[in-house]
ChimeraX commands (.cxc) that place a marker at each C-alpha (Angstrom):
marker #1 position 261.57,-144.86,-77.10 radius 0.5
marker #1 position 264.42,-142.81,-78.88 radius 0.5
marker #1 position 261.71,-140.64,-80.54 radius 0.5
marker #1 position 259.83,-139.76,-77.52 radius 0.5
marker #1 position 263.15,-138.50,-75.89 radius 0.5
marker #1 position 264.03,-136.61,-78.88 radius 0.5
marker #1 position 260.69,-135.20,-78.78 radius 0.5
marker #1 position 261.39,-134.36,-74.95 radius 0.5
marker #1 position 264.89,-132.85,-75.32 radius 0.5
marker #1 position 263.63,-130.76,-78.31 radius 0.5
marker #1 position 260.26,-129.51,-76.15 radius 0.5
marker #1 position 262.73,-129.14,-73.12 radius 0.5
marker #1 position 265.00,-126.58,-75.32 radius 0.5
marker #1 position 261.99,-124.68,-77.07 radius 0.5
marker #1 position 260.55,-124.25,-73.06 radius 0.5
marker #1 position 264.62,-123.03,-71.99 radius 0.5
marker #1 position 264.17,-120.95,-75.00 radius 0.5
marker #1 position 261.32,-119.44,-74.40 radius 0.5
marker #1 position 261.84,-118.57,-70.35 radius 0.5
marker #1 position 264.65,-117.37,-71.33 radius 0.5
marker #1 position 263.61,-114.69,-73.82 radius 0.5
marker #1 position 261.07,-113.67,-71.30 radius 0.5
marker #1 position 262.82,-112.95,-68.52 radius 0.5
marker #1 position 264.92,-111.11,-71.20 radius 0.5
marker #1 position 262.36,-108.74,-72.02 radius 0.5
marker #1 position 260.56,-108.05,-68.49 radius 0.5
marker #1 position 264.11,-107.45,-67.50 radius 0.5
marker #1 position 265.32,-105.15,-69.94 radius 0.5
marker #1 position 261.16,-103.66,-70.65 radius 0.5
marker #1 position 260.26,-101.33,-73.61 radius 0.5
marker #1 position 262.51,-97.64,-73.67 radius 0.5
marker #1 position 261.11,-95.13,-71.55 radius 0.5
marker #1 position 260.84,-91.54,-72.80 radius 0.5
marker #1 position 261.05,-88.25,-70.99 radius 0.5
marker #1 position 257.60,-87.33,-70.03 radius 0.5
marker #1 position 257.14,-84.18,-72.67 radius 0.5
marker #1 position 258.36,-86.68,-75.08 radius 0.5
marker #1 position 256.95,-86.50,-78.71 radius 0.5
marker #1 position 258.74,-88.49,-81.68 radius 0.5
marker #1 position 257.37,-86.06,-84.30 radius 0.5
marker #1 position 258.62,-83.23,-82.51 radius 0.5
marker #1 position 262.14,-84.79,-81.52 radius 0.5
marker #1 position 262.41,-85.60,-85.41 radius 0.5
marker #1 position 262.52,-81.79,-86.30 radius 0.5
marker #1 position 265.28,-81.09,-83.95 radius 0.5
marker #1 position 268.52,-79.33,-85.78 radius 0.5
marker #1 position 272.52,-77.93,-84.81 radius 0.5
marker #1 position 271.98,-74.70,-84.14 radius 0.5
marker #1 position 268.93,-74.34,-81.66 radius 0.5
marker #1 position 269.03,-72.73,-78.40 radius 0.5
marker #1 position 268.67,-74.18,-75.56 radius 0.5
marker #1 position 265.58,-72.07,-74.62 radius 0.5
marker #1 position 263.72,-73.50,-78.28 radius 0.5
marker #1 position 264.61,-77.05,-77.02 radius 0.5
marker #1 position 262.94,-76.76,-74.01 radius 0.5
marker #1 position 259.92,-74.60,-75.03 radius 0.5
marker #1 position 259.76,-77.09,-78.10 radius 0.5
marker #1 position 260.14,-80.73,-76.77 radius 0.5
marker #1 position 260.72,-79.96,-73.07 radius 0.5
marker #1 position 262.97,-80.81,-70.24 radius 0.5
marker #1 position 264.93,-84.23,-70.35 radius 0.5
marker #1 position 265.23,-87.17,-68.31 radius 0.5
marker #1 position 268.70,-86.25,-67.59 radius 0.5
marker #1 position 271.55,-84.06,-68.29 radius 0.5
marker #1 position 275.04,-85.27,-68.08 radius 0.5
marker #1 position 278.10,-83.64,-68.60 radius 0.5
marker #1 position 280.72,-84.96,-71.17 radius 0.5
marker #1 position 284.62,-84.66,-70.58 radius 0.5
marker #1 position 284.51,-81.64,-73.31 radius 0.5
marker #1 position 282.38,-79.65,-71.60 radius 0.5
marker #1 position 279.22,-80.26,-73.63 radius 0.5
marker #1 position 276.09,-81.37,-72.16 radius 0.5
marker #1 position 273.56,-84.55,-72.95 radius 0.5
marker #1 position 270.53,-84.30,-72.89 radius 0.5
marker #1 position 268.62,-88.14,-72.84 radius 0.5
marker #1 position 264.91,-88.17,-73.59 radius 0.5
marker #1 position 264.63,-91.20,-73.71 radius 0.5
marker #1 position 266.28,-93.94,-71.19 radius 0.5
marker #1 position 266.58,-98.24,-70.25 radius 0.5
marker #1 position 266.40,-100.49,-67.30 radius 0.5
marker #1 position 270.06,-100.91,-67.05 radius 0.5
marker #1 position 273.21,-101.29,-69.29 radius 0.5
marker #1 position 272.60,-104.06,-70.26 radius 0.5
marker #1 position 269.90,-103.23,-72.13 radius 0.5
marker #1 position 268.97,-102.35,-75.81 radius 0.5
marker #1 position 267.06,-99.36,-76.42 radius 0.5
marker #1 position 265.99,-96.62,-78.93 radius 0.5
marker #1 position 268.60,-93.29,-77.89 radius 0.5
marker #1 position 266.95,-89.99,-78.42 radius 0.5
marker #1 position 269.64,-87.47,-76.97 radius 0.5
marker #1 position 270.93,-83.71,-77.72 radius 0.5
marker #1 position 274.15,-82.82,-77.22 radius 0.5
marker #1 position 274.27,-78.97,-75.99 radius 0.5
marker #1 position 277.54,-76.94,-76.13 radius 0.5
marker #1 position 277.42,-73.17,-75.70 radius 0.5
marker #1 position 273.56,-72.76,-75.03 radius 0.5
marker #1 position 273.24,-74.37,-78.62 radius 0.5
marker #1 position 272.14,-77.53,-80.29 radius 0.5
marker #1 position 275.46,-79.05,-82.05 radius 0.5
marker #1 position 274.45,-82.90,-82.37 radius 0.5
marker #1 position 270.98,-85.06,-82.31 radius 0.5
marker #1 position 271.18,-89.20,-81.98 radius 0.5
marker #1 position 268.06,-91.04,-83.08 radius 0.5
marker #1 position 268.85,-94.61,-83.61 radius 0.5
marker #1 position 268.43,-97.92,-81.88 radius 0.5
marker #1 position 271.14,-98.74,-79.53 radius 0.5
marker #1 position 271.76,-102.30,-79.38 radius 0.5
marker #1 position 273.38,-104.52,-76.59 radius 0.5
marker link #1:1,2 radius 0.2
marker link #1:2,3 radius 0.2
marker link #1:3,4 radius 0.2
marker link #1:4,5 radius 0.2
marker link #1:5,6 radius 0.2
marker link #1:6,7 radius 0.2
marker link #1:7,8 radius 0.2
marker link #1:8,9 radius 0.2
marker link #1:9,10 radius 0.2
marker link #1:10,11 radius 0.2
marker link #1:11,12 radius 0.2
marker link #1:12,13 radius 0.2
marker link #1:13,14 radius 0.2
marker link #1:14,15 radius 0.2
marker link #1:15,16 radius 0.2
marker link #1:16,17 radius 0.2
marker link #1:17,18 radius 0.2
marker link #1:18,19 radius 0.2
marker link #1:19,20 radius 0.2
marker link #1:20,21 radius 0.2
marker link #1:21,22 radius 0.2
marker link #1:22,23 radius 0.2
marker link #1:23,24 radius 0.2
marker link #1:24,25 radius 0.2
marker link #1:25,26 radius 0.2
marker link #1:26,27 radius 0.2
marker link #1:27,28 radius 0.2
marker link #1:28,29 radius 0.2
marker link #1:29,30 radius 0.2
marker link #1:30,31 radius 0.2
marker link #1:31,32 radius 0.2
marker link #1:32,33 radius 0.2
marker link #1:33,34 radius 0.2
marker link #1:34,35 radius 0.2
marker link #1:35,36 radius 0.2
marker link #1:36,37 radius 0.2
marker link #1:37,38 radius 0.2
marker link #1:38,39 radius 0.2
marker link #1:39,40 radius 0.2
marker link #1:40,41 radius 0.2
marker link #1:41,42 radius 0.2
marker link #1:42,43 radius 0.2
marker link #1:43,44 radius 0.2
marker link #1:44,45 radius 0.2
marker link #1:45,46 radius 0.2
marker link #1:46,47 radius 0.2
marker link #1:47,48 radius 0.2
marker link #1:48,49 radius 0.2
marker link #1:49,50 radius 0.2
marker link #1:50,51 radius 0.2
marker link #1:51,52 radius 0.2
marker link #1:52,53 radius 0.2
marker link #1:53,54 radius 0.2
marker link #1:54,55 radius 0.2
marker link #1:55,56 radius 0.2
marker link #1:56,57 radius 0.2
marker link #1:57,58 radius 0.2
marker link #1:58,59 radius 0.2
marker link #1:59,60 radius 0.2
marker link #1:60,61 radius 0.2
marker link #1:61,62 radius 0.2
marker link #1:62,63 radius 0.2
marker link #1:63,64 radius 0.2
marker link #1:64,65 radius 0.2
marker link #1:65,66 radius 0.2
marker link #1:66,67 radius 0.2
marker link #1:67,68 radius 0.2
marker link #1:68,69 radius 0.2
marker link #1:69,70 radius 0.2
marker link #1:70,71 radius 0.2
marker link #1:71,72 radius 0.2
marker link #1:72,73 radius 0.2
marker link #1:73,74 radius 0.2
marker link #1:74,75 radius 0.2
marker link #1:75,76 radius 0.2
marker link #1:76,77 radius 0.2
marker link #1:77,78 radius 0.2
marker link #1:78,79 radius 0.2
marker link #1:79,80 radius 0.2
marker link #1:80,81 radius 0.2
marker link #1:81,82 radius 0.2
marker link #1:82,83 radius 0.2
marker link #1:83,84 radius 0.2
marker link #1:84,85 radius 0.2
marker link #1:85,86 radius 0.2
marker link #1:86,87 radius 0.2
marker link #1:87,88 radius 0.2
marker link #1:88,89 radius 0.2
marker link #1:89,90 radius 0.2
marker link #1:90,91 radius 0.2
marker link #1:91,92 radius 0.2
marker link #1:92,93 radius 0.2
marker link #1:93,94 radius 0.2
marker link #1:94,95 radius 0.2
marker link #1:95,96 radius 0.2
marker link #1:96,97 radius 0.2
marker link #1:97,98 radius 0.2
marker link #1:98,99 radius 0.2
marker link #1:99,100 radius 0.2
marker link #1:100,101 radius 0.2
marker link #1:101,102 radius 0.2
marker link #1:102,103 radius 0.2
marker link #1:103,104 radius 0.2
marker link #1:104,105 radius 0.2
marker link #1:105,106 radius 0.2
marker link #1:106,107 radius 0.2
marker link #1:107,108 radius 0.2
view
């Protein structure tokens, strides 16, 4: 009898587990990318572009958002909510000109 609730408790965790991680990622989903969006191209961006060569290049972004410096981000690439982890592909614009690029996995 004490092996078949062992053997209950343990399937009951591994079943926890496992709703658990799913409603983890339908919640959160896969990063979503501007619709221009190409990794190849992204990869090439440098400081010191214009903002005209970024948008003829890799075009618009999902968003721009302006920082408390004055410079401007550009996301390409975005996530359900805060919550969740994601890969970041954003330009950050100040005086018409590329001065940063962040391609990295952002995790929560």
């Amino acid at each position: 009898m004490t092996k078949i609730r062992s053997f209950l408790f343990v399937l009951a965790c591994f079943v926890f587990a496992a709703i658990f991680l799913h409603f983890v990622s339908i919640r959160c989903g896969r990063t979503y990318y501007a619709a221009s969006f190409d990794e190849s191209k992204f990869n090439s961006l440098h400081e010191g572009m214009s903002v005209g060569e970024l948008e003829r290049f890799i075009g618009p972004p999902l968003e721009k958002v302006r920082q408390t410096n004055g410079s401007v981000l550009w996301t390409y690439s975005g996530r359900a909510d805060d919550t969740c982890s994601f890969w970041r592909r954003w330009v950050f614009i100040e005086n018409d000109k590329i001065t940063g690029v962040v391609s990295d996995y952002w995790e929560e």
